[in-house]
C-alpha positions in Angstrom: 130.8 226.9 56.5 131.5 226.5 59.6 129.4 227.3 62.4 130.2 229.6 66.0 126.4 229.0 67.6 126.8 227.2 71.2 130.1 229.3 72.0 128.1 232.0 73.4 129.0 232.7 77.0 125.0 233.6 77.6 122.9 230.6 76.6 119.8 233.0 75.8 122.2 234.5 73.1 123.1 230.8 72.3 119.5 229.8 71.7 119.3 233.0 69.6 122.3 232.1 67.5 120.6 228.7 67.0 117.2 229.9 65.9 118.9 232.0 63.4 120.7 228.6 62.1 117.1 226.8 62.0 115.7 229.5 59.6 119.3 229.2 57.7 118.6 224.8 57.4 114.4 225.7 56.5 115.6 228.6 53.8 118.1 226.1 52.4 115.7 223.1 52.5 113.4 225.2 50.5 116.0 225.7 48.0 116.7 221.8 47.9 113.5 220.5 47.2 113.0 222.9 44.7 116.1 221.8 43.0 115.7 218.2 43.0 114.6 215.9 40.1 114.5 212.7 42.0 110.9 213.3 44.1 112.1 210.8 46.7 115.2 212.5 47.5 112.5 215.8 47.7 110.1 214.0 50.1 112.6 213.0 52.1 113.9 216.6 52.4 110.6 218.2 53.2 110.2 215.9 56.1 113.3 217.1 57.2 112.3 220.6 56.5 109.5 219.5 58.9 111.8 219.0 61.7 113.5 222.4 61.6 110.3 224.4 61.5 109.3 222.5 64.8 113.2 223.5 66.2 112.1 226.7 66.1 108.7 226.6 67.6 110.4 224.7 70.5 113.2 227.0 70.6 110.8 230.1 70.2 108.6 228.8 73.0 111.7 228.3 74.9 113.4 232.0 74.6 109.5 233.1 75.1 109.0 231.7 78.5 112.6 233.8 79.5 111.0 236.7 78.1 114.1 237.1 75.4 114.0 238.8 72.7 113.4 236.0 69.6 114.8 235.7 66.4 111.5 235.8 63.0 114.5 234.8 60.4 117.4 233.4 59.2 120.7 236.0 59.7 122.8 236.9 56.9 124.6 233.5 56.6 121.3 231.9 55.0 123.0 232.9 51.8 125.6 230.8 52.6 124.1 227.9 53.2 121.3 228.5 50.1 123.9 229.7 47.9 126.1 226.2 48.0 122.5 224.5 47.2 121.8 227.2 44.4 125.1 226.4 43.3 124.6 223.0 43.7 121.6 222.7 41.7 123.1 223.7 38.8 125.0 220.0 38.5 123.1 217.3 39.9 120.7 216.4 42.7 124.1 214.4 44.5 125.6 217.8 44.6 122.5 219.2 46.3 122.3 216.6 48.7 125.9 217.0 49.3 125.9 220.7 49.8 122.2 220.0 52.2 125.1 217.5 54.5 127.7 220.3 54.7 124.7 222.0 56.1 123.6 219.5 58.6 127.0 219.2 59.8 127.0 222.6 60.8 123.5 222.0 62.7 124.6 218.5 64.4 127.8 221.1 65.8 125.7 223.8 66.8 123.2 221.3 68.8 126.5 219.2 69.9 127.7 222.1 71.7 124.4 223.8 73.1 124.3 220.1 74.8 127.5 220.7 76.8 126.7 224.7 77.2 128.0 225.1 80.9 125.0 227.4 81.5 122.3 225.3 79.8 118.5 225.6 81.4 117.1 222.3 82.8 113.9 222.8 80.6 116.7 223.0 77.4 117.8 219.8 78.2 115.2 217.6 76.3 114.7 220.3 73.3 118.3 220.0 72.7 118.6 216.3 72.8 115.6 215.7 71.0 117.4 218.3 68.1 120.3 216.5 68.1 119.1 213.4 67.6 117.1 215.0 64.4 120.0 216.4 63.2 122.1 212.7 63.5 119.2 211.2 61.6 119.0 213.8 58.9 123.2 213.9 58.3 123.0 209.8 58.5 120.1 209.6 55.6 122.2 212.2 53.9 125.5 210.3 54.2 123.6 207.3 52.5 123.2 208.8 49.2 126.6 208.4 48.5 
């Protein structure tokens, strides 16, 4: 799947976009660790379950102080991203954790071009970088299992 958040003339709407792909990554990460057999490759996805439940707390605070209107779920592309997972699951947990890195590289874009966004907030700066660099370390661990 390929992802259109961070191409959002309005930034706000951006950030939106991006919440909405947070709650996508935590609904499939769900999926994936209830899917796995090997409990270290499930650890390891809970931690990084972890790190996209705190996106969207920074994220939330962040459309909050704007006084925006914020996203409580994932939008109707979480059953894309579960549904490769679900479909996954049904072969091996190497086909989940590929399906889970099709997924972060949709997050690593997303955050990749929110970084650039011409109309980026100063106080978006960090969140974003600090996201990205999440989303680089959970594609990486992903990348190893192969």
């Amino acid at each position: 799947m390929t992802t259109f958040v961070g191409k959002q003339s309005n930034f706000a709407d951006a950030v939106k976009e991006l919440i909405e792909l947070e709650y996508d990554a935590v609904a499939a990460y769900r999926e994936a660790t209830g899917k796995l057999k090997n409990s270290a490759y499930s650890s390891k996805l809970s931690e990084f379950r972890s790190d996209h439940e705190r996106h969207i707390k920074e994220l939330t605070r962040l459309l909050s102080a704007k006084h925006k209107k914020i996203p409580t779920e994932a939008g109707p592309k979480q059953w894309l991203t579960k549904g490769k997972v679900i479909i996954a699951g049904l072969v091996d947990d190497k086909a989940v954790l590929m399906a889970m890195r099709s997924n972060e590289i949709d997050t690593n874009t997303a955050y990749e071009r929110m970084l650039i966004h011409e109309d980026i907030w100063p106080e978006a700066l960090n969140i974003i970088k600090d996201g990205l660099a999440d989303e680089k370390k959970h594609k990486a661990w992903l990348e190893e299992q192969f």
